[in-house]
C-alpha positions as a Python dict, from the first residue, in 0.01 Angstrom:
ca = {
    (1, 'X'): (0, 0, 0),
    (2, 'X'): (-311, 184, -37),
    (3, 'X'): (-496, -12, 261),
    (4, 'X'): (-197, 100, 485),
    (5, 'X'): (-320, 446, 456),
    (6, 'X'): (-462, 590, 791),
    (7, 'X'): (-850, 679, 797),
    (8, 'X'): (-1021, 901, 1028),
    (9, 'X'): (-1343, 897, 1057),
    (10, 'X'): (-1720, 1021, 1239),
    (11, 'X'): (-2023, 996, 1287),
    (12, 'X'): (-2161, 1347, 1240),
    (13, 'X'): (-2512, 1400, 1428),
    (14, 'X'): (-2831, 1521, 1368),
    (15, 'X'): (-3042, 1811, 1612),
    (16, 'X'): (-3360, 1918, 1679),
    (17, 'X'): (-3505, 2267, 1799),
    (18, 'X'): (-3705, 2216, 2091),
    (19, 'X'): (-3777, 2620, 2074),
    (20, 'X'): (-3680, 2909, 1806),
    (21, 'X'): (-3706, 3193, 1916),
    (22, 'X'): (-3630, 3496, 1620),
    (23, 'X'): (-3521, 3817, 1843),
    (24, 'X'): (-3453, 4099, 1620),
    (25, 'X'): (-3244, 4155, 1309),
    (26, 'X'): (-2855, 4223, 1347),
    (27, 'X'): (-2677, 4484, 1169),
    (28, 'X'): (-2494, 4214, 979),
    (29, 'X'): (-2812, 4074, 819),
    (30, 'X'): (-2829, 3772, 1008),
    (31, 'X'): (-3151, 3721, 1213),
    (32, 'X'): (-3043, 3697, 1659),
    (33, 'X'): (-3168, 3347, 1764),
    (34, 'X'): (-3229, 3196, 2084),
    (35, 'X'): (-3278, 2827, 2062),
    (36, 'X'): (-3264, 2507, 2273),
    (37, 'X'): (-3089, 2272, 2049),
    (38, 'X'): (-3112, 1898, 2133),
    (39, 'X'): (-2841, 1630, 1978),
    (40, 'X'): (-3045, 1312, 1856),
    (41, 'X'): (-2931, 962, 1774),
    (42, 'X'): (-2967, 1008, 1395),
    (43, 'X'): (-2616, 1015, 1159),
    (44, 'X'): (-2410, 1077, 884),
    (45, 'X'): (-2119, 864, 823),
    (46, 'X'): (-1796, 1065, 769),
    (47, 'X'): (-1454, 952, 647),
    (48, 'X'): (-1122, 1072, 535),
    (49, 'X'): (-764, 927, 377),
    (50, 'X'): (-478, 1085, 226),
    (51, 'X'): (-588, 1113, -133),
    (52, 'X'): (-462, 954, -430),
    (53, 'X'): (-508, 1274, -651),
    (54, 'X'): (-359, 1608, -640),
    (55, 'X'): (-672, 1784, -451),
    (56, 'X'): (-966, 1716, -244),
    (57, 'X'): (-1195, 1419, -329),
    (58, 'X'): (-1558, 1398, -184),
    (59, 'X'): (-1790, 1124, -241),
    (60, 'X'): (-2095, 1177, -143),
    (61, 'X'): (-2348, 866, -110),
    (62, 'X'): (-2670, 737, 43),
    (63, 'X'): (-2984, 1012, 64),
    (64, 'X'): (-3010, 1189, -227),
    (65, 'X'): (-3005, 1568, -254),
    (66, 'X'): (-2677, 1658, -63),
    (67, 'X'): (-2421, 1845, -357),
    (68, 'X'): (-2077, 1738, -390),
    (69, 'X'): (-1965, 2135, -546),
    (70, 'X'): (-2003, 2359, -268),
    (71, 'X'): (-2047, 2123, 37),
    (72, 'X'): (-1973, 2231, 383),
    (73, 'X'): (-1724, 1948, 425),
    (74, 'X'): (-1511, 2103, 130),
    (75, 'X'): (-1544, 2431, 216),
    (76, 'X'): (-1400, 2327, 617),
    (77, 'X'): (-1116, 2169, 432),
    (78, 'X'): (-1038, 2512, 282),
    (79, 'X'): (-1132, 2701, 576),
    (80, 'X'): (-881, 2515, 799),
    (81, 'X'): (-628, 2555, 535),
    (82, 'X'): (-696, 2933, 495),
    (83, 'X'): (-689, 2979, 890),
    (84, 'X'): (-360, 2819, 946),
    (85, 'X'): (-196, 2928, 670),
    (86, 'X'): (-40, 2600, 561),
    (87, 'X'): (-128, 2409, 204),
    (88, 'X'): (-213, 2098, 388),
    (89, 'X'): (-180, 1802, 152),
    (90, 'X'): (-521, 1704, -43),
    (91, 'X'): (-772, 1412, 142),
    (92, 'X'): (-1014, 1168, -34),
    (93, 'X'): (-1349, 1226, 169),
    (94, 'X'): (-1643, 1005, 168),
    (95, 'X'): (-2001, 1131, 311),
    (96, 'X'): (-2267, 866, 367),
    (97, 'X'): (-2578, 1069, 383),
    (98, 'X'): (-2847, 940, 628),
    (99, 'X'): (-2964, 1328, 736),
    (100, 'X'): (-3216, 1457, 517),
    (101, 'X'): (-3106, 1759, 333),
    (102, 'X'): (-3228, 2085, 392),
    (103, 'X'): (-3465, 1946, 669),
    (104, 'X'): (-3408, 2191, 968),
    (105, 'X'): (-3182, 1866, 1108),
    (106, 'X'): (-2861, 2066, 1077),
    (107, 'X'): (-2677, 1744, 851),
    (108, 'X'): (-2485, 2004, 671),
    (109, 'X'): (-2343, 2174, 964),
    (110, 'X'): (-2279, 1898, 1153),
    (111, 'X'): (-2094, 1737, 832),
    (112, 'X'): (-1868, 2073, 865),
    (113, 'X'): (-1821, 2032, 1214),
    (114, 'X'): (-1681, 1681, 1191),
    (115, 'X'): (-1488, 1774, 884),
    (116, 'X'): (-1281, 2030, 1097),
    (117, 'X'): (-1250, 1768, 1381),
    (118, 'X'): (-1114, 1476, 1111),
    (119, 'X'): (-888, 1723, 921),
    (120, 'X'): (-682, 1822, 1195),
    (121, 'X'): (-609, 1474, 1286),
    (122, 'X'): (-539, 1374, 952),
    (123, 'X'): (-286, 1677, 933),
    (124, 'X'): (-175, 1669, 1287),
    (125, 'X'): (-305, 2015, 1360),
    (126, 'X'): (-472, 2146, 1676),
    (127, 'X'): (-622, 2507, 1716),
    (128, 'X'): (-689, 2695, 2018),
    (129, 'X'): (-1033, 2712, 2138),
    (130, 'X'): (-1071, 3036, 2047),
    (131, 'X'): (-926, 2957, 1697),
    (132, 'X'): (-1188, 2653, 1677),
    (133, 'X'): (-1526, 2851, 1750),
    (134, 'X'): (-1420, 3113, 1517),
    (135, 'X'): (-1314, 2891, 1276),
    (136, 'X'): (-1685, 2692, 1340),
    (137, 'X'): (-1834, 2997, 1312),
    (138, 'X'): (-1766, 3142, 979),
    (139, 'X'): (-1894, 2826, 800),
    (140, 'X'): (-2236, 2814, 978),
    (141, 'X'): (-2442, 2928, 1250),
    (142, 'X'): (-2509, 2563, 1304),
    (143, 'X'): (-2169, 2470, 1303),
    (144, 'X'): (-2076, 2591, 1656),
    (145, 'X'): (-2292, 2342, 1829),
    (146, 'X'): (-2198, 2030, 1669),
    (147, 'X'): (-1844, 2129, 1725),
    (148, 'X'): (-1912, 2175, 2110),
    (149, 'X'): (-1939, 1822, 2106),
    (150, 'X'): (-2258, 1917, 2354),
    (151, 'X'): (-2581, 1697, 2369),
    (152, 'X'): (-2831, 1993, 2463),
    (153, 'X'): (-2723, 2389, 2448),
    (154, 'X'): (-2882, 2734, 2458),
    (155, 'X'): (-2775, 2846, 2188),
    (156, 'X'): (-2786, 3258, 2080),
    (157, 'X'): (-2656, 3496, 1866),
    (158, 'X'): (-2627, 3347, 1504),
    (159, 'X'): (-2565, 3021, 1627),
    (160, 'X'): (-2185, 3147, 1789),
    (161, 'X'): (-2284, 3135, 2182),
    (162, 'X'): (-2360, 2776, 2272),
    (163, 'X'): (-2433, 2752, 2650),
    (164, 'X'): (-2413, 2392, 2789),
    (165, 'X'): (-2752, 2202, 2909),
    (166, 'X'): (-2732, 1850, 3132),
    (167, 'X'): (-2958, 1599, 2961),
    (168, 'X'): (-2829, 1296, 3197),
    (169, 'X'): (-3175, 1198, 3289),
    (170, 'X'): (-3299, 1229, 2904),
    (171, 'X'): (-3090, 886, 2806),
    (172, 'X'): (-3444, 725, 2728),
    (173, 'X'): (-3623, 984, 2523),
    (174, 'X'): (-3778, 856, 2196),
    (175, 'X'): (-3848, 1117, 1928),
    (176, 'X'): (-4019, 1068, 1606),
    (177, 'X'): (-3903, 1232, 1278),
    (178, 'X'): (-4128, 1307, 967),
    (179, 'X'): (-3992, 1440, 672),
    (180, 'X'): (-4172, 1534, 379),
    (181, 'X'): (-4005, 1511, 8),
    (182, 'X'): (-4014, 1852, -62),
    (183, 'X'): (-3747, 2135, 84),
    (184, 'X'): (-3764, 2452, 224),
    (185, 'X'): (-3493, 2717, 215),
    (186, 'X'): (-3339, 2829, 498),
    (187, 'X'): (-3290, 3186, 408),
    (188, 'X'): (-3647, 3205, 219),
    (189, 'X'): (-3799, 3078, 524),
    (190, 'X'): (-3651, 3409, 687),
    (191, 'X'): (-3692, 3639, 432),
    (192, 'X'): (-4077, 3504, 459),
    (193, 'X'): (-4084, 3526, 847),
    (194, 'X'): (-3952, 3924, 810),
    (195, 'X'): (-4263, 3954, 550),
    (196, 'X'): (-4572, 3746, 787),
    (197, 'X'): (-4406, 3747, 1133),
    (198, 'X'): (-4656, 3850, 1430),
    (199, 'X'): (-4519, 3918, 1774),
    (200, 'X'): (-4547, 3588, 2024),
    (201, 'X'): (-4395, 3525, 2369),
    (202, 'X'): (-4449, 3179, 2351),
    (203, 'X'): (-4069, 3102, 2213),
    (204, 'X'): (-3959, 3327, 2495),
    (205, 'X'): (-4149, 3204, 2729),
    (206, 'X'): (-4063, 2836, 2632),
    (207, 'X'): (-3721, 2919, 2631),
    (208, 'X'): (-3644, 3038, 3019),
    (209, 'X'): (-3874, 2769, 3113),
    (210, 'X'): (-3693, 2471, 2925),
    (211, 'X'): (-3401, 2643, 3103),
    (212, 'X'): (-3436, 2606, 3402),
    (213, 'X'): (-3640, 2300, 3356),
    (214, 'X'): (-3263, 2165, 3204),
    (215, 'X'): (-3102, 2254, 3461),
    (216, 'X'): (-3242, 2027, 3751),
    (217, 'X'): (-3163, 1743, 3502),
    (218, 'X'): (-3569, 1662, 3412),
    (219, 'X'): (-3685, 1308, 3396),
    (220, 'X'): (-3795, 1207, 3056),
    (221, 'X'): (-4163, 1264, 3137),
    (222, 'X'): (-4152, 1589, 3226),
    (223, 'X'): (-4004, 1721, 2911),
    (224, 'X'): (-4262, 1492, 2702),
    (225, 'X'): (-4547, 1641, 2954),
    (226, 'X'): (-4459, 1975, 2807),
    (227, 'X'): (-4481, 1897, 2429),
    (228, 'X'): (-4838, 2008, 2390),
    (229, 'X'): (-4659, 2395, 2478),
    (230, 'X'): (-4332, 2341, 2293),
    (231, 'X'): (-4535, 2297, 1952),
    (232, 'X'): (-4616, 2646, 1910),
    (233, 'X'): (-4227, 2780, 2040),
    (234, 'X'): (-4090, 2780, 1678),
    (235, 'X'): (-4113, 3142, 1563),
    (236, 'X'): (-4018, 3043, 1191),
    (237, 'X'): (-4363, 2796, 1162),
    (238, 'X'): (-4619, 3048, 1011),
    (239, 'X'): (-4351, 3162, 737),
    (240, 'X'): (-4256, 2807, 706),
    (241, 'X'): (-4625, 2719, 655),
    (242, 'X'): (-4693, 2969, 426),
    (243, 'X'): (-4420, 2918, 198),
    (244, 'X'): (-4527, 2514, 217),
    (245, 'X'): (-4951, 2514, 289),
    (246, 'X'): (-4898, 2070, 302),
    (247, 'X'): (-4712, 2175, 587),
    (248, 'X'): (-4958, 2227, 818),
    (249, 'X'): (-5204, 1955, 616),
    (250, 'X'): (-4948, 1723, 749),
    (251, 'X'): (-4869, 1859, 1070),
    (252, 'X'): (-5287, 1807, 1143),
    (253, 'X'): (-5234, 1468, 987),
    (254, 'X'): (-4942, 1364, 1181),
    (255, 'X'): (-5130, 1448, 1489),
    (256, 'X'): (-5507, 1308, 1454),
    (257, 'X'): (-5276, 1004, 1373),
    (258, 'X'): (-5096, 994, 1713),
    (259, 'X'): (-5252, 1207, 1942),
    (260, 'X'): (-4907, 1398, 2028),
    (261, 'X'): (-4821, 1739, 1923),
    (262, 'X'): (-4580, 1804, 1675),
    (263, 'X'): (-4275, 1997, 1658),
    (264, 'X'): (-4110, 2198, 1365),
    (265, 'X'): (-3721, 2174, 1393),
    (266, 'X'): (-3524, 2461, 1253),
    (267, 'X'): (-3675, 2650, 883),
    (268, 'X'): (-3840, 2293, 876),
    (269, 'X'): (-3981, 2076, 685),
    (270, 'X'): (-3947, 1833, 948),
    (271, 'X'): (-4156, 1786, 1230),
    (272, 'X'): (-4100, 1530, 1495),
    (273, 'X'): (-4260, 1444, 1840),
    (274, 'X'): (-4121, 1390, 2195),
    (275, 'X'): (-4216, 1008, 2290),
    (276, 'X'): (-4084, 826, 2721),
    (277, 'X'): (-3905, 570, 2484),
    (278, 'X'): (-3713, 486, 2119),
    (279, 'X'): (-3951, 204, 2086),
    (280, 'X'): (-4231, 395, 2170),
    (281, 'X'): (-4183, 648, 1897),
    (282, 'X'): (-4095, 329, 1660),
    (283, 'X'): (-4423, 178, 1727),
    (284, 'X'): (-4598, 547, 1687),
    (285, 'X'): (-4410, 564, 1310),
    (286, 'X'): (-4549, 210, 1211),
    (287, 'X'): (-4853, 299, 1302),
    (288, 'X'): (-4867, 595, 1087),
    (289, 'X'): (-4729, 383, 826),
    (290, 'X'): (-5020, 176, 843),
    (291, 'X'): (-5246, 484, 812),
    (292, 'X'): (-5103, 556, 537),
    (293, 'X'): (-5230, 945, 527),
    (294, 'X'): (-5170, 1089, 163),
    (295, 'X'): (-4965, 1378, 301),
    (296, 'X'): (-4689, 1057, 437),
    (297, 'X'): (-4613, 980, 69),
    (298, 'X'): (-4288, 957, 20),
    (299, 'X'): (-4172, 1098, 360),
    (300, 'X'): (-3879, 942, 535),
    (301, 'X'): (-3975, 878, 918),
    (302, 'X'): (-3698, 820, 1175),
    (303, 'X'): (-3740, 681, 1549),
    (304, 'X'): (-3407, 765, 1695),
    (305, 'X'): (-3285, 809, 2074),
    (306, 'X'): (-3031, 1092, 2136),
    (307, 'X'): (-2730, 845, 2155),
    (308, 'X'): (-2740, 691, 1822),
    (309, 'X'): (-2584, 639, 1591),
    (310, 'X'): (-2796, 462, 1364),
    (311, 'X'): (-3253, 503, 1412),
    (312, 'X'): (-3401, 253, 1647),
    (313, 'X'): (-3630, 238, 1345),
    (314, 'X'): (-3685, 395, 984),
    (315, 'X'): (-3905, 388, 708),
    (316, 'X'): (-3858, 334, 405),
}
């Protein structure tokens, strides 16, 4: 019977970049990163079966915007399959999309990550961990760190080295997430940031501090106390900005309305903001709400935690 059929499933996170720091170009193309990425309590929902057909199936529901042709999940089925050599039998997938797309949230990578994770369980496969990070690697420099499994890393390279970061004393953090309707390409944000780029140290700077700051396991407050200097650590904001002027109409919006600083995460659009508490940040979104600033229309806003998995609050 078809309900007897096993199902695997996850619940694929989201991230945010507390800095981004762009430190030269590589030979291969690829721009060398350092970044402090931060796991938060936002989701996708994840799930495979055998399939019924004679190839892969993905359904793809909830948010609009995320393809079916071409998705990351897809493309980790036929990674895996390529890697180990084997013509693994085809799955039925289903992705319930709760990530914004293209929103500097890393949904897409984090979709890939899981994908690996479920498909070797469904096929009763396990690769080395060696075998695993390159595997990771060659779908996405995002990919790595959602496959760590880790809540906080330093993360360098194109996304491959993923150093480990304690968050224990973090469990309460609140951060608010505004996203606006429109999209910005990831690789036109870079090929913009080669064009308009001016030398800072503030993403440098940002970064050894936040690292050592991570390492004697901070308090919420202290990280929070620090905002007002982590808004400016995101090296890909003026190309970002330029490419998208509302950008920075809402980013001036978003804080007359709230009095915090805002964040970009990632090649943006979204920007969020570092509140002591979930319901704190949930109280900070309906308040905006009630503002009702013309740059909020039609922006999804999420108050999440970093343990999930659904928002402590959303709108709409």
């Amino acid at each position: 019977m078809a309900g007897d059929s096993p199902r695997f499933e996850d619940r694929p996170p989201a991230k945010v970049n507390l800095t981004l720091e762009v430190v030269g170009r590589r030979p291969d193309g690829f721009h060398e990163l350092r970044s402090i990425f931060l796991r938060i309590g936002l989701t996708d929902r994840l799930t495979m079966t055998p399939a019924t057909g004679d190839r892969d199936q993905l359904t793809v529901s909830g948010l609009a915007g995320a393809p079916t042709k071409g998705n990351l999940v897809l493309s980790a089925l036929a990674a895996l399959r390529s890697y180990a050599g084997v013509d693994f039998p085809p799955l039925d997938v289903n992705l319930e999309k709760r990530i914004p797309v293209a929103a500097g949230l890393g949904g897409g990578s984090s979709d890939a990550a899981a994908a690996l994770r479920l498909a070797q369980a469904a096929w009763g496969v396990r690769l080395a961990p060696d075998e695993e990070v390159d595997l990771a690697s060659s779908l996405g420099s995002d990919v790595p760190f959602f496959y760590s499994g880790m809540a906080a890393s330093l993360v360098g390279g194109r996304g491959d080295v993923v150093s480990w970061l304690p968050v224990m004393r973090l469990e309460d953090l609140g951060i608010i997430l505004v996203t606006p309707s429109y999209r910005l390409s990831t690789a036109k944000v870079f090929a913009r940031y080669d064009e308009v780029a001016t030398a800072t140290m503030t993403a440098s700077l940002m970064n050894e501090e936040l690292t050592g700051l991570f390492s004697g396991e901070p308090p919420v407050h202290d990280l929070v106390g620090i905002a007002s200097r982590l808004r400016d650590a995101n090296d890909l904001w003026s190309a970002a900005e330029s490419l998208a002027p509302s950008l920075a109409v809402l980013r001036d919006d978003l804080e007359s309305g709230t009095g915090q600083p805002w964040l970009m995460s990632g090649s943006g659009p979204t920007l969020f903001a570092l509140y002591a508490s979930a319901a704190e940040a949930a109280d900070a979104g309906k308040a905006l709400v009630a503002s009702g600033p013309p740059s909020l229309e039609n922006a999804l806003i999420n108050a999440v935690d970093l343990a999930g998995p659904d928002p402590a609050w959303r709108y709409p």
